[in-house]
Residue, then its C-alpha position, 0 to 999 in steps of 0.5 A: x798536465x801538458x806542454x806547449x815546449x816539452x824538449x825544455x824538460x831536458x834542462x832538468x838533467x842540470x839538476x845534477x850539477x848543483x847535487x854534485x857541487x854539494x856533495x863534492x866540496x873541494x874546499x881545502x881546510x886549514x890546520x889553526x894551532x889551539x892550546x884546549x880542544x877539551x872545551x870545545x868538542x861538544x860545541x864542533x858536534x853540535x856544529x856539524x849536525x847543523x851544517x849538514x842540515x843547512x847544506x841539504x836545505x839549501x840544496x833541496x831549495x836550490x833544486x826546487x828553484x831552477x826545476x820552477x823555473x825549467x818547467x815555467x819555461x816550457x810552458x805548462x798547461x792542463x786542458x781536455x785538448x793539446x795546444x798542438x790540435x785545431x778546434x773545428x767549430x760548424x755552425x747551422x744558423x737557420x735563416x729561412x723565413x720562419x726565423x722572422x718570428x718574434x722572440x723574447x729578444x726580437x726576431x729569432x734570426x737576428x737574435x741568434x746571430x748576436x748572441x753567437x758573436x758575443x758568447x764566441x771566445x773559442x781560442x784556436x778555432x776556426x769556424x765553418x757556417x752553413x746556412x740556407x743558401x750559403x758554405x762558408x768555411x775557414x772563417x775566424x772569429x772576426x769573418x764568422x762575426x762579419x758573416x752573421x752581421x750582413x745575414x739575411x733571410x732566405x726562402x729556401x728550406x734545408x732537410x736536416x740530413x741534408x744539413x747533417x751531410x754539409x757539415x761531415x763534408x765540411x770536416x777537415x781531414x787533418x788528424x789534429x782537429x777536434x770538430x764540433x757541430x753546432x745546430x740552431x734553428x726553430x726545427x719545424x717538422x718540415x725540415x724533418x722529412x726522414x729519421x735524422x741519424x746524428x752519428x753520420x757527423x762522427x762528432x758532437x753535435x750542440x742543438x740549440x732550439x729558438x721558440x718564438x712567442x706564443x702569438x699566432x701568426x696569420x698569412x695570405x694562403x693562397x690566390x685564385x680567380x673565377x669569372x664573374x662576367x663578361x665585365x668582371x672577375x671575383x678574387x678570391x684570397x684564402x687567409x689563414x691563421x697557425x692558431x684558433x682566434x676570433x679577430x678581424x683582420x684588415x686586407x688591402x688589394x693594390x695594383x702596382x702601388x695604387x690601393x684599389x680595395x679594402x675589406x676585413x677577414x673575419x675569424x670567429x674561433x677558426x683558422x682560415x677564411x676566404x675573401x674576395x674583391x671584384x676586378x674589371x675584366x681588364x687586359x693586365x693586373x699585377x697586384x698585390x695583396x696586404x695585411x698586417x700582422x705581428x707574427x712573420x712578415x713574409x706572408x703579409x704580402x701575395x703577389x699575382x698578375x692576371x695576363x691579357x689573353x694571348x691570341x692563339x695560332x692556328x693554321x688549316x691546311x688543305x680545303x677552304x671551310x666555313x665554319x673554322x674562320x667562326x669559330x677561330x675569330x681574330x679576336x681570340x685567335x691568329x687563324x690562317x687557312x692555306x692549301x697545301x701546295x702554298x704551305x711555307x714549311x717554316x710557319x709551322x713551328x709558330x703554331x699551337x693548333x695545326x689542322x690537316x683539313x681533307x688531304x688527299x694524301x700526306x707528304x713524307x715532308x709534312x709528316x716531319x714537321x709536324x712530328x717535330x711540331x707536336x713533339x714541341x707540344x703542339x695539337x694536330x686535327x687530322x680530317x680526311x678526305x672523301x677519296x684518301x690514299x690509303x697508304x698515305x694515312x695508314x703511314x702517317x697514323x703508324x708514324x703517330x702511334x694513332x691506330x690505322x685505317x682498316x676499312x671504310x664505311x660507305x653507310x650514313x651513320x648518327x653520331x649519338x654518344x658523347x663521352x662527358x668525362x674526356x677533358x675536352x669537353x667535361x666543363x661544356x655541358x651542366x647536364x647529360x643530354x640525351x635527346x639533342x639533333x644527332x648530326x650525321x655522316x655518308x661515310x667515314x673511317x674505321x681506325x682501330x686504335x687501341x690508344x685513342x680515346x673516343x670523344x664522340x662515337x656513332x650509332x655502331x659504336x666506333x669513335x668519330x672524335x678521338x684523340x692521343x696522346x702523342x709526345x708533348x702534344x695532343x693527336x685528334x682524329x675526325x672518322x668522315x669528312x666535315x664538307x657538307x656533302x657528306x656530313x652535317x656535323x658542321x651545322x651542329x651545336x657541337x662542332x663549336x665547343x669542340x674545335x674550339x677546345x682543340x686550340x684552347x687544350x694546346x696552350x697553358x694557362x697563364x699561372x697567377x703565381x709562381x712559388x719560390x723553389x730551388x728551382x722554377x720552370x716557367x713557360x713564355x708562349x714566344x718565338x724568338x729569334x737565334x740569337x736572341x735571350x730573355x731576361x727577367x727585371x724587377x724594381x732592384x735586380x736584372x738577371x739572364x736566367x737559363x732558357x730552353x728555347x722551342x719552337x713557339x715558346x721559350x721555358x725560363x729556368x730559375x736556379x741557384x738564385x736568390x730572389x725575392x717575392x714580388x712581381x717580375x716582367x720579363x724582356x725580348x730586346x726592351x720589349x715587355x713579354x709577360x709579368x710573372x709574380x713570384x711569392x715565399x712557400x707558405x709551408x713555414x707559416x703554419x709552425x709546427x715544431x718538433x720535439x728535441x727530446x724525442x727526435x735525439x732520443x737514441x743519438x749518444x752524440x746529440x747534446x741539447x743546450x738550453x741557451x746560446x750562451x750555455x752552449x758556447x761556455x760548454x765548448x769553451x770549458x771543454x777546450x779551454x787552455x789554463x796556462x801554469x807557468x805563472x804558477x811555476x815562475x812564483x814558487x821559483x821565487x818563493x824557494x829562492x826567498x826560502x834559500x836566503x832565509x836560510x842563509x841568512x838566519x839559520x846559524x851554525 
């Protein structure tokens, strides 16, 4: 037993004043004259035994009756906790997308959420909650119950540990507070990326794990486009299933909000199937794919928009060529040819593909700039002159980590390899070829770079096309030059995919889709101006993400957001740059639960409750308060009403 007011205990020393009353009586007795004593001196015996009964239980009645009524005063109480002591209650509802499944009572999320609010009768509590996004702490009962009204469903994923790490940091570091840590989720092993140590907490720790129905739940995958022809493109959507069924299930295609196709995914006993749609080869489409399923809703609908092709810069400087402007049409591309004499220094950071075409020698200036150029991700073709300045080259090749010129070749020389496997051309041949015209040169160069990578090579081995990696960029290096005096490369059916490739390799492709992440990084091929930022809209939200400006492009990066799927267009002072789509990770889709019992099998700490309901009455059962004072405050009238009894019918 417990006190809420124990300095009132020290009344019961009183106790003593009415003991001291009945045993020292100063009433003085009076001498009465009477002619027999005879008669009565048996009766004066039996009277004074009973007196001197009567006298004790009336004292020990009397005591019992104010000690009642002391300890009713400072509060009496019994509970595994003091009055004195704050009960920290944490509690981690999961509200990532997967709790969008149905239970016996609708959607776990919401489900959870209504039944904490009905079973929280914690007294002297306060309440930390953590959920996927959010930290909210000090919160009573009527701001945890406001909370867990207006929460909502968020695509971000929390490790467990990393939960585990919130909640011991939320614990408060008064030594009057008992904490107790609360777990509720759907605890899908994706959530369980490493061995969970439940003693970190230092506390008890409540799991209480929501299993949805027994329904499969079937979602758009994934996305991906393949050219069809000059006119066309093939769509291509994987659905799956997390259960084997046969079923067909309805897929719709929209542009914007127009439906523009149906067709049906067609399960016979598996779990995935492909579908696709035909679409024109036009310049933009923001689509949206749709099916309807009873399982989650946040997979019905995928998100992707096709980008007209953006034209590629690409600036020549030195000697006039015919070939490049063939090659680099307007229609595909923005070429500019320029000798270097007329070079403006400030159009080189709005390029992708810079080619340095038979320079006599390199200035220390350009050499600058296209450092900075290709550390910004830029691609440099370097093709030398027929008389070079030695010196010149081998410092600029030195400055690039791209070999250096030992000797030159005054032999003509057949180009006759080809590396199929470099990634500038392993997509332009279905075949090896091996009796194609081999083009030829009168002279070229001897690097003896050991970082490059030879593309094609002469008939003594030593490489006429390769390239380096140098920073952000691509260095690419042509051993002779391309003018029709010395070579005829040019005339070639190889000079076009090549130098075609040069551009192409230089700019990304557009992504179709982006996955929602913490973070997201996304690359808008731009320049814009100094004072000049970009921001992203959708239908309902406007936000300046932050934004790491380059030369030729501006990287958009998303954290620390809350967003959701669908597609978004970003801006330049009203002007629409480029629509992104934005869809929820598919790795919840695919439920795969953990197993409690094994996942808490060596943490002493660890408690699994089998209900919501359950688990708020063990808590509360724990650290609930059952007051005594009333009990007290009765017996002090029963003894008080014992006492009068006394008086009133126990004769002398």
């Amino acid at each position: 037993m417990q006190f809420k007011h124990p300095e009132i205990l020290y009344a019961l020393l009183l106790l003593i004043i009415p003991i001291i009353v009945h045993l020292f009586q100063l009433q003085r007795f009076v001498k009465v004259p009477f002619t027999n004593v005879a008669f009565l001196k048996n009766i004066e015996k039996q009277t004074r035994k009973s007196a001197k009964l009567k006298k004790w239980l009336v004292l020990i009645s009397r005591l019992l009756a104010l000690a009642c009524i002391i300890l009713a005063f400072s509060q009496p109480y019994y509970s595994k906790s003091s009055t004195q002591q704050q009960v920290n209650v944490t509690i981690y509802l999961d509200n990532s997308n997967s709790m969008q499944a149905k239970g016996e009572k609708g959607e776990l999320l919401k489900s959870a959420a209504q039944k904490i609010i009905e079973n929280n009768k914690l007294q002297n509590s306060t309440f930390t909650l953590i959920t996927n996004e959010e930290n909210l702490k000090n919160l009573d009962a009527n701001g945890l119950k406001n909370e867990l009204i207006d929460l909502t469903y968020s695509p971000n994923k929390l490790d467990l540990n990393t939960v585990l790490l919130k909640a011991k940091s939320n614990y408060p570091t008064e030594t009057n507070t008992l904490n107790k840590f609360i777990l509720i989720s759907d605890f899908q092993n994706i959530n369980i990326e490493n061995k969970i140590d439940f003693n970190i907490v230092n506390s008890p720790v409540f799991l209480q794990q929501l299993s949805p129905k027994e329904v499969p739940n079937i979602f758009l995958d994934s996305v991906s486009v393949e050219q069809k022809s000059l006119t066309e493109k093939t769509l291509k959507i994987l659905v799956k299933s997390s259960q084997l069924i046969t079923e067909t299930i309805p897929v719709s295609l929209f542009q914007d909000k127009t439906l523009m196709g149906k067709t049906t995914a067609r399960f016979v006993n598996s779990n995935r199937q492909t579908i696709e749609f035909t679409l024109p080869n036009s310049n933009n489409f923001n689509g949206k794919i749709s099916l309807v399923d009873d399982g989650m809703e946040f997979d019905n609908d995928f998100y992707f928009s096709i980008s007209a092709p953006e034209k590629i810069n690409v600036l020549s400087i030195g000697n006039q060529t015919e070939f490049l402007p063939k090659i680099y049409t307007e229609k595909e591309f923005n070429f500019t040819a320029t000798p270097l004499q007329q070079l403006n220094y400030n159009n080189i950071r709005q390029q992708q593909l810079i080619i340095l075409n038979e320079l006599v020698d390199i200035p220390a200036e350009l050499q600058r700039s296209l450092s900075k150029f290709m550390a910004n991700g830029g691609n440099l073709v370097l093709i030398p002159s027929q008389n070079i300045n030695l010196d010149s080259y081998n410092q600029f090749l030195n400055a690039f980590e791209a070999g250096k010129i030992s000797a030159k070749i005054e032999n003509e020389h057949q180009i006759t390899a080809i590396n199929y496997g470099h990634p500038l051309i392993d997509d332009v041949f279905e075949k090896k070829v091996t009796n194609f015209q081999y083009p030829k040169t009168a002279l070229h160069y001897q690097n003896n770079s050991g970082n490059g990578s030879a593309i094609l090579k002469f008939d003594n081995n030593s490489p006429f096309i390769s390239s380096t990696k140098i920073s952000n960029g691509t260095f690419y290096w042509l051993a002779a030059p391309l003018n029709k005096n010395i070579s005829d490369f040019p005339q070639s059916p190889l000079v076009v995919p090549i130098f075609y490739n040069f551009s192409k390799t230089s700019l990304k492709s557009s992504q179709l889709y982006y996955t929602i992440a913490p973070e997201n990084n996304i690359e808008i091929n731009t320049a814009i101006g100094k004072d000049d930022v970009l921001k992203i809209s959708n239908e309902s939200n406007t936000f300046i993400p932050l934004q790491k400006i380059s030369q030729n492009k501006v990287d958009l990066i998303l954290s620390d957001l809350s967003l959701q799927s669908g597609i978004y267009k970003v801006y330049n002072n009203n002007k629409i740059l480029k629509a992104i789509a934005l869809n929820y990770n598919r790795e919840e889709s695919d439920a795969n639960f953990a197993d409690l019992n094994s996942l808490v099998k060596n943490a002493e700490n660890a408690v699994i409750s089998t209900s919501i309901d359950n688990l708020f009455d063990e808590i509360e059962n724990q650290y609930k308060i059952n007051w005594l004072f009333k009990w007290f405050l009765a017996f002090s009238v029963l003894f008080l009403l014992f006492e009068m009894l006394l008086l009133k019918y126990f004769k002398i």
